[in-house]
C-alpha positions as CSV (number, residue, x, y, z in Angstrom):
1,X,-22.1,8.1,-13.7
2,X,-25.2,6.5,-12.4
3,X,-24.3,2.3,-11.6
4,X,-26.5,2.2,-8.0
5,X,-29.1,-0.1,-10.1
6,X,-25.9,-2.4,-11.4
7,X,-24.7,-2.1,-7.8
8,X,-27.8,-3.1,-6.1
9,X,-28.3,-6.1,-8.1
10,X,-24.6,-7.3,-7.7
11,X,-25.0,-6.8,-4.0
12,X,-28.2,-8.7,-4.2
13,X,-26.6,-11.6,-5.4
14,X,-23.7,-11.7,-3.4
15,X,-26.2,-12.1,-0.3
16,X,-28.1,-15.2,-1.5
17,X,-24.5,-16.8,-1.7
18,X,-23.2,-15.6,1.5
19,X,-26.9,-17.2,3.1
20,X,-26.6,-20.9,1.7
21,X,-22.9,-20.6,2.2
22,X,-21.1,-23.1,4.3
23,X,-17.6,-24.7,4.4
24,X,-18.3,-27.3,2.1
25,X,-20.2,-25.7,-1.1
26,X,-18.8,-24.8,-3.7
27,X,-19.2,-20.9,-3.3
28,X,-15.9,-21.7,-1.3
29,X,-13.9,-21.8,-4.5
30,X,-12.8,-19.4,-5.6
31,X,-11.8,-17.9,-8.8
32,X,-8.4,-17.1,-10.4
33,X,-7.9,-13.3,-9.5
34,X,-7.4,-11.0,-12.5
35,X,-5.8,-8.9,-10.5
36,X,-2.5,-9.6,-8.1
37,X,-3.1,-8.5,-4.2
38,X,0.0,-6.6,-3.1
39,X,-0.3,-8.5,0.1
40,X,2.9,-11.2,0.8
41,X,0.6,-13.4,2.3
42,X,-0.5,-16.8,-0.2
43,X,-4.2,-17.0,0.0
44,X,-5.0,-20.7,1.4
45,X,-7.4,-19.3,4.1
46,X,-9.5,-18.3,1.2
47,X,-10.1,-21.9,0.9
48,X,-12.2,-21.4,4.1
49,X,-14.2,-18.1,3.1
50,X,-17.1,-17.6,0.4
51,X,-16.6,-16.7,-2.8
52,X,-19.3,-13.8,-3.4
53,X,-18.3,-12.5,-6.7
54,X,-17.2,-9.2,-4.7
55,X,-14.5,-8.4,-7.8
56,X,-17.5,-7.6,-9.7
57,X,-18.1,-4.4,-7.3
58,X,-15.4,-2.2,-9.7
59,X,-17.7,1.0,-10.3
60,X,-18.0,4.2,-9.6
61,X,-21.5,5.0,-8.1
62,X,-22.2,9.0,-8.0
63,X,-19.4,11.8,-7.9
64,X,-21.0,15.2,-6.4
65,X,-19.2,18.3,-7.0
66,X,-20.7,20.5,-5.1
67,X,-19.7,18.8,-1.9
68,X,-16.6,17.1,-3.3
69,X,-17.4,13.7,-2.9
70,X,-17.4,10.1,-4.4
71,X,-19.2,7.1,-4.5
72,X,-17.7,3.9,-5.3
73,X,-17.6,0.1,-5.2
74,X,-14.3,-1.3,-3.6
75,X,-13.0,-3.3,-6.4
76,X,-12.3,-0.2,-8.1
77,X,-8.6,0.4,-8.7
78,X,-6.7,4.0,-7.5
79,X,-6.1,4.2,-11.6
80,X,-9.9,4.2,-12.4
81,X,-11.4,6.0,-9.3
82,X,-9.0,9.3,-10.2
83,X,-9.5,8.5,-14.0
84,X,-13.2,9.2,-12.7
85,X,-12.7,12.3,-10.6
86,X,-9.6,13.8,-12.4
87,X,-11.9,15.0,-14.9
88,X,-14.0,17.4,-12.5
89,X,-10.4,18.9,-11.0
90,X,-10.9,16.3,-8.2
91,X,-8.9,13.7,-6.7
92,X,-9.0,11.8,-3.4
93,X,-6.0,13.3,-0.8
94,X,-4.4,10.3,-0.2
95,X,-3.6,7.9,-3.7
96,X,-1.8,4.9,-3.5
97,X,1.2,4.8,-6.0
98,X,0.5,1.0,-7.4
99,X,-2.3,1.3,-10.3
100,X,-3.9,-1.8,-9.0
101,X,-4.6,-1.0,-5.5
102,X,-8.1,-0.9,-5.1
103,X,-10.4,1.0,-2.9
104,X,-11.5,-2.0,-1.2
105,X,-7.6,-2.9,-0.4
106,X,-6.5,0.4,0.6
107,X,-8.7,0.5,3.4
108,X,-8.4,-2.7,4.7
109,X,-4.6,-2.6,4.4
110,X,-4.0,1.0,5.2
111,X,-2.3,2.8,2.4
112,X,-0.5,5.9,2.2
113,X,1.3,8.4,-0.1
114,X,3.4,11.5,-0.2
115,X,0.7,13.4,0.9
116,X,-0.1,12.0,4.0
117,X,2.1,14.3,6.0
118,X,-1.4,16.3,5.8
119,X,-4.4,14.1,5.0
120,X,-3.1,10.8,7.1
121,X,-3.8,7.3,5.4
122,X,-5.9,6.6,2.5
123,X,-9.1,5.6,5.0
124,X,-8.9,8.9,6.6
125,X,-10.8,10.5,3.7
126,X,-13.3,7.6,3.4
127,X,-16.7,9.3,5.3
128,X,-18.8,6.7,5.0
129,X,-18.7,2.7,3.9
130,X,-21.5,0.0,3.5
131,X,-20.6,-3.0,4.9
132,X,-22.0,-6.5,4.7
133,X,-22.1,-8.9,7.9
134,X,-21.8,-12.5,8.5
135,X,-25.1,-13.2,8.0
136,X,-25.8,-11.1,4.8
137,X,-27.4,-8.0,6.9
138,X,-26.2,-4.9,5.5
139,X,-25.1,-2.1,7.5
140,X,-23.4,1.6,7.0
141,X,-20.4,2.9,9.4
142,X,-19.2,5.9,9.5
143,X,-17.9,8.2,12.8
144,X,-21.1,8.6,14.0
145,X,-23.4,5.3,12.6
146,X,-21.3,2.0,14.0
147,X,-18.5,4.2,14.5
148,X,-16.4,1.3,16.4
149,X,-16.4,-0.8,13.0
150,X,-15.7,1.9,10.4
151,X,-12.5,3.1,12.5
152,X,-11.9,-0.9,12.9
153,X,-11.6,-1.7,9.5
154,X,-8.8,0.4,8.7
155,X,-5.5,-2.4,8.1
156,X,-8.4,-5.2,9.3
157,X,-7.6,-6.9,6.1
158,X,-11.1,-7.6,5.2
159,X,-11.4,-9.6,8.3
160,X,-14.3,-7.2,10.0
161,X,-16.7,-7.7,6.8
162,X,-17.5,-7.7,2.9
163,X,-17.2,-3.9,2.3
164,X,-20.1,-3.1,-0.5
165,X,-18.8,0.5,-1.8
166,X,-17.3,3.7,0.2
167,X,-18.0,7.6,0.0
168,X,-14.5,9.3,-0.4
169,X,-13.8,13.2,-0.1
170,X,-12.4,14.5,-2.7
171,X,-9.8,17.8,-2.9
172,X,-9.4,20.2,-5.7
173,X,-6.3,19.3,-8.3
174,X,-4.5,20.3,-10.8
175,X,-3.4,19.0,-14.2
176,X,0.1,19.6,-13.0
177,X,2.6,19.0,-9.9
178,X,6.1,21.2,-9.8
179,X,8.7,18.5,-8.0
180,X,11.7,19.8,-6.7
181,X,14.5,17.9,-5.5
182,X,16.8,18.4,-2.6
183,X,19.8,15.6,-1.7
184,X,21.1,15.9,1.8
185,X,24.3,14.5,2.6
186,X,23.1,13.6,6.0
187,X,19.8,10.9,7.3
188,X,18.7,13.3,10.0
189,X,19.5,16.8,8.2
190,X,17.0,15.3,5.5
191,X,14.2,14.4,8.2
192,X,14.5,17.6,9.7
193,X,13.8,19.4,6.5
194,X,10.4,17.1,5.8
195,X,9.1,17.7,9.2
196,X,8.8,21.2,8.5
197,X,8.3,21.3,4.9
198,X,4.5,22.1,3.7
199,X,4.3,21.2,0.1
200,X,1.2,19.1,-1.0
201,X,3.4,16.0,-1.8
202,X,6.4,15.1,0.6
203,X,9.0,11.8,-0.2
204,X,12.3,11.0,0.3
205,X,14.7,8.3,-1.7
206,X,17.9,6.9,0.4
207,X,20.3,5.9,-1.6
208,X,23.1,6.0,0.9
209,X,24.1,7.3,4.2
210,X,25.5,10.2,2.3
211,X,22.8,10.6,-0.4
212,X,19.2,11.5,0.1
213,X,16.7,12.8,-2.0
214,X,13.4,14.5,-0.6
215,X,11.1,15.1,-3.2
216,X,8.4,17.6,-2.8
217,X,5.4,18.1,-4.8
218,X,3.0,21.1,-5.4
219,X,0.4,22.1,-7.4
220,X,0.9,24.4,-10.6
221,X,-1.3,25.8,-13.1
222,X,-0.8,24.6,-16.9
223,X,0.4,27.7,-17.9
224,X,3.0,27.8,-15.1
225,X,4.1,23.9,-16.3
226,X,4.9,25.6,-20.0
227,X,7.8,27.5,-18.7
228,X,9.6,24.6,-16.7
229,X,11.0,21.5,-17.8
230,X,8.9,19.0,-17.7
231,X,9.4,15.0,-17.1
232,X,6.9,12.4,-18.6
233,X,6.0,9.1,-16.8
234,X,3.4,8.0,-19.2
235,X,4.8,5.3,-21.4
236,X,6.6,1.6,-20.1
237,X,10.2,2.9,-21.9
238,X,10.1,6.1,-19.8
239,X,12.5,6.3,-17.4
240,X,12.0,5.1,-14.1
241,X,11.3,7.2,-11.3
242,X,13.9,6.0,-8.9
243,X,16.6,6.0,-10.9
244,X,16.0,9.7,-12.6
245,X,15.9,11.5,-9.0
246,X,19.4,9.5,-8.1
247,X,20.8,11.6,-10.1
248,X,18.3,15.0,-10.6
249,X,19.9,17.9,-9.6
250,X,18.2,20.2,-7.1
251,X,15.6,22.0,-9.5
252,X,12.4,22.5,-9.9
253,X,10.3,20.5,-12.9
254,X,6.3,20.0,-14.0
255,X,5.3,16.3,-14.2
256,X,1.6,15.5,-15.4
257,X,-0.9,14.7,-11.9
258,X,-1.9,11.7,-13.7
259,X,1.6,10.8,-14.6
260,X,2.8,11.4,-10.8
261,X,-0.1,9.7,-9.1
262,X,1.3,6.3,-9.9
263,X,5.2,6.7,-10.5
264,X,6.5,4.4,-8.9
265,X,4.4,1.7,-10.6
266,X,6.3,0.8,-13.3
267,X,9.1,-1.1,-11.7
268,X,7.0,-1.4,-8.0
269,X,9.6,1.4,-6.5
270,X,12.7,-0.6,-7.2
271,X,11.8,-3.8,-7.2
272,X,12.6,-4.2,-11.0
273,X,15.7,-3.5,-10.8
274,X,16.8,-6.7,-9.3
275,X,14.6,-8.7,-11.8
276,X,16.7,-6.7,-14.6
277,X,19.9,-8.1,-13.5
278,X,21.2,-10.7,-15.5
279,X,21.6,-13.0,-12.9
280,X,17.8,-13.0,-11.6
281,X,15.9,-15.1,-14.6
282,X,18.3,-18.4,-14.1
283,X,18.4,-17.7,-9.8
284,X,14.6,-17.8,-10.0
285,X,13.9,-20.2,-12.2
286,X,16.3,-22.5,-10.4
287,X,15.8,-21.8,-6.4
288,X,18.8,-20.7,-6.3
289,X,20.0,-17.7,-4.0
290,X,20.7,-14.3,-5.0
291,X,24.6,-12.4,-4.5
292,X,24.1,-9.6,-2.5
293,X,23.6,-6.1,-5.4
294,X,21.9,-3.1,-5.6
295,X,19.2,-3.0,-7.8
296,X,20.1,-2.1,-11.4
297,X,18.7,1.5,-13.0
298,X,17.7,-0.2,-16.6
299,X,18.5,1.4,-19.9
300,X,16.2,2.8,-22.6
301,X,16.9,-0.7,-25.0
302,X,15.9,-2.7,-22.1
303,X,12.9,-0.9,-21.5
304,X,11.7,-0.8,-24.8
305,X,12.1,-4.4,-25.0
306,X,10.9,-5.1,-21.8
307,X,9.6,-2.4,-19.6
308,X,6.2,-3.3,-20.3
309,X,6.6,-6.3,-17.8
310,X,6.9,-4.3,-15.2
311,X,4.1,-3.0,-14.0
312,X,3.4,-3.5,-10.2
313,X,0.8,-6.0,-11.2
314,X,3.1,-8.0,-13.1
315,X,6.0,-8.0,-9.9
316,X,4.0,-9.2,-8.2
317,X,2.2,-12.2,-10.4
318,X,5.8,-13.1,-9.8
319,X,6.3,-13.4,-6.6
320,X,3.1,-15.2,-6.0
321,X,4.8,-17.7,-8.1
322,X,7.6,-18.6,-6.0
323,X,6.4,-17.3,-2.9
324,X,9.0,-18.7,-0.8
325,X,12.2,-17.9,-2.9
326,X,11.1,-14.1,-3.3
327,X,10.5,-14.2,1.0
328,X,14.2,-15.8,1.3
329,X,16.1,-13.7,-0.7
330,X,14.0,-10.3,-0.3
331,X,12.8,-8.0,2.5
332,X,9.5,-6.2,1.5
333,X,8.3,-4.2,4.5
334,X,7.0,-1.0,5.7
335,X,7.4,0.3,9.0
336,X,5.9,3.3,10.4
337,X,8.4,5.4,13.1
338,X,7.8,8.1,15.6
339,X,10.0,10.9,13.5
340,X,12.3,11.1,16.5
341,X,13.3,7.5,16.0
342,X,13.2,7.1,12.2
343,X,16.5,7.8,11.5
344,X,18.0,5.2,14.2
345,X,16.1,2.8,11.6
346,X,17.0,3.9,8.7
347,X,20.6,3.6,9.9
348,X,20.2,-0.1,11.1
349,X,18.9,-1.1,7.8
350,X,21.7,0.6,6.1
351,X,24.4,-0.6,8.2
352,X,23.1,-4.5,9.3
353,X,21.2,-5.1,6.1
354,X,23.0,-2.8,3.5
355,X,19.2,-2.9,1.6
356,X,19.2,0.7,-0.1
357,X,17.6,2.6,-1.4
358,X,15.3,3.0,0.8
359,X,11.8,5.2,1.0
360,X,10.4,7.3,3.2
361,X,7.2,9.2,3.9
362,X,6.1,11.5,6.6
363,X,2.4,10.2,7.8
364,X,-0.1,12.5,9.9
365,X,-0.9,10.2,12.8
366,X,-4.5,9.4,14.1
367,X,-6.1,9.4,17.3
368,X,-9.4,8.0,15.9
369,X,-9.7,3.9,17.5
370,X,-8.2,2.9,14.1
371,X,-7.2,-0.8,16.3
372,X,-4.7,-2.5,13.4
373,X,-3.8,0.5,11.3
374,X,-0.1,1.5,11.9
375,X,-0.3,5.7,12.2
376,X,-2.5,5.1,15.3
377,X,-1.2,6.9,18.5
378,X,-2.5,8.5,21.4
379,X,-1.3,12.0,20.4
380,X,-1.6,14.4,17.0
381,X,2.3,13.6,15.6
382,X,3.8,13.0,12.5
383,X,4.8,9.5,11.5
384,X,7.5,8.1,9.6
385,X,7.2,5.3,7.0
386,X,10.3,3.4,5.9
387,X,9.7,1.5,2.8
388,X,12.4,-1.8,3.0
389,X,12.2,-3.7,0.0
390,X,15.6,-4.9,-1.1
391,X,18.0,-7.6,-1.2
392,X,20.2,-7.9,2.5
393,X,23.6,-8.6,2.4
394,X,24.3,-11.1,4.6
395,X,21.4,-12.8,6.1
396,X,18.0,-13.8,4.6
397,X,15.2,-12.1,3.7
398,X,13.4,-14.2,6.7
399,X,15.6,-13.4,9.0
400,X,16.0,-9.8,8.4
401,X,12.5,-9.2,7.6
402,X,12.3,-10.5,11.9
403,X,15.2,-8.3,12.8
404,X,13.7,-4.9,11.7
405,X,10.6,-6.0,13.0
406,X,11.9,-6.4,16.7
407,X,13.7,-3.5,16.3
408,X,10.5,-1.7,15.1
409,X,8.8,-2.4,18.1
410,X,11.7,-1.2,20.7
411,X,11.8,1.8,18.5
412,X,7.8,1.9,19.5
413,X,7.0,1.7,16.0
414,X,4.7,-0.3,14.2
415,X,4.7,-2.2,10.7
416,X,2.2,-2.4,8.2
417,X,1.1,-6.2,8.0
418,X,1.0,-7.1,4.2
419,X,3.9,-8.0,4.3
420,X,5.3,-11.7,6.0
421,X,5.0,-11.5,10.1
422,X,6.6,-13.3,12.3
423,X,4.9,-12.7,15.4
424,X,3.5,-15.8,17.3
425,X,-0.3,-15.0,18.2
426,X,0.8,-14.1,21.5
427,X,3.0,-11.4,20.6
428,X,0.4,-10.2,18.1
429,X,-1.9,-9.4,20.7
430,X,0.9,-7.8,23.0
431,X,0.6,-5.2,19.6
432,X,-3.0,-4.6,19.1
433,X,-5.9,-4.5,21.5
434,X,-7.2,-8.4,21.4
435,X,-10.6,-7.5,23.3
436,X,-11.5,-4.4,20.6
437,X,-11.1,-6.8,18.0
438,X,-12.9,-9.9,19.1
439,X,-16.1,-8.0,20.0
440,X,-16.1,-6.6,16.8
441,X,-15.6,-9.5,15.4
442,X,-19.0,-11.0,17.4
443,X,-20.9,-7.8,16.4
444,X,-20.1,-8.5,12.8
445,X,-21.0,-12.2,13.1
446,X,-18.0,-13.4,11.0
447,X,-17.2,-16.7,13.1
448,X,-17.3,-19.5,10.3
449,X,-17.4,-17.2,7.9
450,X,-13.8,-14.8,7.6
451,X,-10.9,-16.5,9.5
452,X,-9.6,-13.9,12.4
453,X,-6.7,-11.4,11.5
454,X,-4.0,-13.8,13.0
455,X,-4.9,-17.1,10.8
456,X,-5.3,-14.6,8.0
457,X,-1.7,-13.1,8.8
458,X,0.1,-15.0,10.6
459,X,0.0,-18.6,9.3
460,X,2.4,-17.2,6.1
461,X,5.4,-16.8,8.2
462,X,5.0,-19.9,9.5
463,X,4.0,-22.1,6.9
464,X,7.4,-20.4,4.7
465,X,10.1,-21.2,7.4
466,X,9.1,-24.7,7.2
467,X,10.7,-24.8,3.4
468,X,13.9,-23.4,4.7
């Protein structure tokens, strides 16, 4: 595993067309992505940044053992950085569920899993990134080189510079993870239980006020795997992961690591479900609105047939494709709670919005100056992440997406911004720390170059109510 000459070449290149770049070349064009971004936002301010063949940078560089660490380009996807490192016993502590995520995009957008109740966000385990500037200079960041832009980046959105590759931790793994699953009748007796659970993996599915599912994960040797059940997530015509813990009872089973790492891929959580309703294809295809349902738990025929369209990838190649019709019917949102006021929110969504299931999973906040990301706090506490992505009952997906937002932020939470936002710049900046980000902006030298975090953000919201 030894791609630093590939990788010094690419970077190489992507510097001679960031120096003759301006507005009007046609470096500004850029390609058709092969891969889908998982962010809500349409990409017209691309239009206005330089196309450096960055997508190129999907390598791993140089894994070391003996200090448990790995080297790799951002455009590498959470599938193929822990197909690289699974091999040694290794994985990074924080993996993104979606296959496609890359390294680049889970560190400029802040993602999280079911174990960061102990390892924090996916860019807490990231020691060390190399960064390109405005002006094609090439720097590294890390906590103690240019520590104000390697906290900085963190949910940036690749608005604080071109990362080149990143130096990840790794942690010991096994081949196997022993899930047990408890249902609580109760919203609160269920986050009591995850606050003080220690398991390596921690989740919960609500289904209903009087159904929820917290699923805990811990590592297990092969040989205690043999003498369990054991569930398989490998194939498209497995089951789906949502819709076998509905109904699990409380016992404990083996699942493969590398069959766990990314299951709830296959149908994007829940997402799928309302594209397997019946009604979804002609509602789609003619802008026409959805009747309020649950999403559907498909049957082995129908994922025979289809389940291999439904990948996370593939969702959400469709909703790029009618970007405003997915936005108006559908919430798709994460917000991060203090735990003392998660379940107030939960609540809300279940009783004003009716959008269930939802998920949640606990998140070890930072104190680091991490300016945008969302388990930033002042104090050492442990987080809350409510995953919304459903279909309301009554009002739009607009206009509930801007209720749980408000009510985010009088809960003193804060929400993770791929999704649409419907802040005005003003209130933006009543949110995150303006001054921080603009002198990091000038240090970086990305005027003309990268829009700004709010035009990257903020001009989706916008631009989609004018449709309505």
């Amino acid at each position: 595993m030894d791609n630093i000459p590939d990788h010094s070449q690419s970077v190489a290149e992507a510097q001679k067309i960031l120096k003759r770049w301006s507005p009007s070349s046609p470096y500004a064009r850029h390609p058709k992505e092969k891969r889908q971004s998982n962010m809500a936002q349409k990409k017209a301010y691309k239009n206005k940044t330089p196309s450096l063949g960055l997508e190129r940078l999907n390598r791993p560089l140089y894994l070391d053992t003996v200090n448990k660490t790995i080297l790799v380009e951002p455009a590498i996807t959470m599938e193929e950085l822990a197909r690289a490192s699974l091999p040694y016993g290794l994985i990074p502590p924080v993996v993104p569920e979606f296959k496609g995520i890359t390294v680049g995009g889970a560190i400029n957008g802040a993602g999280l899993e079911s174990s960061s109740h102990r390892f924090g966000q996916f860019s807490d385990s990231v020691l060390s990134c190399e960064v390109m500037l405005g002006d094609g200079s090439i720097i590294k960041a890390s906590p103690r080189i240019n520590s104000e832009l390697f906290y900085g980046i963190s949910g940036s959105y690749g608005t604080l510079g071109f990362l080149l590759s990143a130096e990840i931790k790794l942690v010991r793994a096994e081949e196997w993870i022993g899930l047990n699953c408890r249902r609580f009748s109760s919203i609160d007796e269920a986050l009591n239980f995850m606050r003080s659970e220690t398991a390596d993996m921690i989740e919960a599915i609500v289904y209903s006020n009087e159904n929820t599912a917290v699923i805990t994960g811990s590592f297990i040797l092969p040989g205690e795997a043999e003498k369990m059940k054991q569930i398989r997530h490998t194939s498209y015509w497995h089951e789906w992961f949502y819709s076998r813990f509905e109904r699990m009872e409380d016992e404990t089973k083996a699942m493969p690591l590398k069959d766990y790492l990314f299951r709830h891929d296959r149908g994007a959580f829940w997402m799928g479900g309302y594209v397997a309703k019946p009604s979804f294809p002609k509602n789609y295809l003619l802008d026409q609105p959805m009747s309020y349902c649950r999403p559907g738990h498909p049957g082995l025929l129908f994922r025979l047939l289809f389940g291999h369209m439904f990948s996370s990838q593939k969702l959400y190649a469709k909703l790029k494709a009618n970007h405003e019709w997915i936005h108006e019917q559908f919430v798709i949102q994460d917000f991060y709670l203090p735990e003392d006021n998660a379940g107030d929110f939960v609540r809300h969504v279940l009783k004003r919005h009716e959008i269930m299931p939802i998920w949640l999973c606990p998140v070890k906040a930072t104190t680091t100056p991490q300016i945008f990301s969302p388990h930033q706090s002042d104090k050492d506490e442990l987080l809350f992440d409510v995953g919304v992505y459903g279909l309301p009952s009554e009002s739009s997906g607009f206009d509930a997406a801007r209720d749980l937002e408000a009510l985010c932020q009088t809960l003193n939470g804060k929400k993770m911004l791929y999704g649409l936002n419907g802040y005005s710049e003003e209130e933006f900046w009543n949110l995150y720390p303006q001054k921080a980000y603009r002198k990091l902006r000038e240090k970086s030298l990305l005027g003309g170059v990268i829009p700004d975090i709010t035009e990257k953000l903020l001009m989706s919201f916008e631009s989609s109510l004018k449709v309505r």
